[in-house]
ZAMARGU-4260 file (C-alpha; in steps of 0.2 Angstrom, whole numbers, plus 5000, padded with zeros to 4 digits):
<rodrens>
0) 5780/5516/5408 | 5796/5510/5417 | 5803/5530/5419 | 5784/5535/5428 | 5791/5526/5440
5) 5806/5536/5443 | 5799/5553/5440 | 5796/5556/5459 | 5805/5560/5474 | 5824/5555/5474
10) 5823/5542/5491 | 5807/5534/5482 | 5818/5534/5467 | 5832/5528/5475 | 5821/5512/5481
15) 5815/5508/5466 | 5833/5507/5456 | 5839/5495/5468 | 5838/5480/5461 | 5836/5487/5442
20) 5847/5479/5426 | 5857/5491/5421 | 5867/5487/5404 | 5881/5494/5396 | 5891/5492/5379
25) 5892/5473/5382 | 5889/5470/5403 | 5874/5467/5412 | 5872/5472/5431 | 5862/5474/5445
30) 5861/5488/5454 | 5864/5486/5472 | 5868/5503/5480 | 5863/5519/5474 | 5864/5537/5483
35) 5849/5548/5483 | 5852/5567/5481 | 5837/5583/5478 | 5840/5600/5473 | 5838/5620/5475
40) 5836/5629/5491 | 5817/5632/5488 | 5814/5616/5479 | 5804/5599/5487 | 5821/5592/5491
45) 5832/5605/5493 | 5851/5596/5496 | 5867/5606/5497 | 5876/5591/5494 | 5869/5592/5477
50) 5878/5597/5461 | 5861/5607/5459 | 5860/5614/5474 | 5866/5632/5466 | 5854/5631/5452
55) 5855/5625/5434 | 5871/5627/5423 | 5879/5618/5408 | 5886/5605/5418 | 5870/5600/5430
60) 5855/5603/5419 | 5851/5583/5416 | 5849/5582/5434 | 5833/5595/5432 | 5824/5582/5419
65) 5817/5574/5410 | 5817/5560/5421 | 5826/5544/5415 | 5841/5552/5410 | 5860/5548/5411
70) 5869/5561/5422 | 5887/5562/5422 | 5901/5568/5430 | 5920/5565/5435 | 5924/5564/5453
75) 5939/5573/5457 | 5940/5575/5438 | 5946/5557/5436 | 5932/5545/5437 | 5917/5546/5428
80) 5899/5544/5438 | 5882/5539/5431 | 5866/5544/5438 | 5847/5544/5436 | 5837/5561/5435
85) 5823/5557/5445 | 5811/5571/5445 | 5796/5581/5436 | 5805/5588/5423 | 5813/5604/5427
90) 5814/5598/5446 | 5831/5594/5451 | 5834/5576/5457 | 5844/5561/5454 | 5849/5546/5461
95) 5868/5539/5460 | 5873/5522/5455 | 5889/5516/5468 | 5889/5499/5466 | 5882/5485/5452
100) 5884/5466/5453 | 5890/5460/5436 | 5879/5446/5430 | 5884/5446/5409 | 5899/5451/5402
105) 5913/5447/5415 | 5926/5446/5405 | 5922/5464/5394 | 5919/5473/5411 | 5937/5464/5414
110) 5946/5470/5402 | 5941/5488/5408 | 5944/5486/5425 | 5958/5474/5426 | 5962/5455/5427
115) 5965/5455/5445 | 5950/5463/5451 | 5941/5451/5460 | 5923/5448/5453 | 5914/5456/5468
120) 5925/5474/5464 | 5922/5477/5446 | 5907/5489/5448 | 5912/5492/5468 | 5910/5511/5466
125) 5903/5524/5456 | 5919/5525/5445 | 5921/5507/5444 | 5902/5504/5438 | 5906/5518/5425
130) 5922/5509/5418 | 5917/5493/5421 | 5900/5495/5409 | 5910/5507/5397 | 5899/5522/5405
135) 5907/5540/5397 | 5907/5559/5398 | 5899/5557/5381 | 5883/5547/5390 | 5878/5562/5398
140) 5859/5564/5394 | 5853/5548/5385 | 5838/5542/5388 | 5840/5526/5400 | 5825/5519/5396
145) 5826/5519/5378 | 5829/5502/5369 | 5841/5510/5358 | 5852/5521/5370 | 5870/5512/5373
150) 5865/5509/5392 | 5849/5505/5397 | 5839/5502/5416 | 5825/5490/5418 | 5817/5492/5434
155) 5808/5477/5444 | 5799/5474/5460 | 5806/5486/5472 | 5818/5478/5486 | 5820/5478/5505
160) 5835/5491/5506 | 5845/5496/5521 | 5849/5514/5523 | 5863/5526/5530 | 5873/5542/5528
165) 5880/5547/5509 | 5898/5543/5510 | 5911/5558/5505 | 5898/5571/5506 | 5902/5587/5517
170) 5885/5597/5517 | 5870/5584/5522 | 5882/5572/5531 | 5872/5563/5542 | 5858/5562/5529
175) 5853/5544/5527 | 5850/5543/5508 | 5864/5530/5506 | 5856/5514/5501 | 5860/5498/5498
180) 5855/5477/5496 | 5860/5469/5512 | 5873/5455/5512 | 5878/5461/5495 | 5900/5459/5492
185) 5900/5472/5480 | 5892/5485/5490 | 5908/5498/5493 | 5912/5504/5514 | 5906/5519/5521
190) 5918/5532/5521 | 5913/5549/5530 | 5922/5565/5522 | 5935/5573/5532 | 5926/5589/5528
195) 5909/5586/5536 | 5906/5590/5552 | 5905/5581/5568 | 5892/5563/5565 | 5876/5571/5572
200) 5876/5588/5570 | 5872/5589/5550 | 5855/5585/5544
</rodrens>
């Protein structure tokens, strides 16, 4: 089955979603750069630039299975961000969706994002993604792999990815779990947080 093949580490994950069709309330995309992210201190992955890095609570528990499932959250409690639990069930792990190329439904991820955002920007972005694919709060913990959920992942041959730093993050900086499809437009820039320390000196 398609979510065996997520239920591992979050960089093997994170390889294997790139490329994937994800599909939202009328929009079809591809994903093409996604941001891996592990868990506890005494987990396999531990990451403290993980939302699980403290241990579960009501607002992180999808993120410590079953694997497959939705994740979200708002960023700076504005935009909503959709990821992909990723490990053994009750391991936290999951892997963020930044950036999709739209290839159905244009003119609905449109009219969510605006009619002068260029056709390479609509899912630039976790948030973007999230509106342009009608992605909510109220998501949070569907099964992405079942037929019947309002968004859904199919996952393909894995792709050649290209990988750096996870962008915004202050703990685990310079940690290259960041990856993306080269020569992709809608990939979004690199933007290191002000907070983190100096390019070299975090893991």
């Amino acid at each position: 089955m398609q979510v065996e093949a997520i239920g591992v580490d979050p960089v093997t994950a994170a390889h294997r979603l790139l490329g994937a069709t994800l599909t939202g309330r009328g929009v079809r995309a591809v994903v093409v750069e996604v941001e891996a992210y592990g868990g506890v201190p005494d987990g396999p992955w531990p990451d403290a630039a993980a939302h699980s890095y403290r241990g579960r609570n009501g607002r992180n528990a999808v993120m410590f299975g079953p694997p497959g499932r939705l994740y979200t959250y708002r960023s700076h409690g504005i935009h909503v961000c959709a990821n992909v639990s990723c490990g053994p069930d009750g391991t936290a792990a999951a892997v963020l969706l930044r950036a999709a190329a739209i290839e159905d439904g244009a003119d609905a991820a449109r009219a969510r994002r605006g009619e002068l955002v260029r056709a390479t920007a609509l899912a630039r972005g976790p948030g973007n993604l999230c509106s342009a694919l009608g992605i909510t709060m109220d998501d949070n913990g569907i099964d992405l792999f079942d037929p019947g959920s309002p968004v859904t992942l199919e996952l393909h041959d894995p792709l050649t990815a290209v990988s750096g730093p996870r962008v915004g993050v202050s703990q685990a900086a310079d940690r290259p779990w960041r990856f993306w499809l080269a020569g992709r437009p809608e990939v979004s820039a690199y933007r290191r947080s002000p907070r983190a320390p100096a390019p070299g000196t975090s893991d």
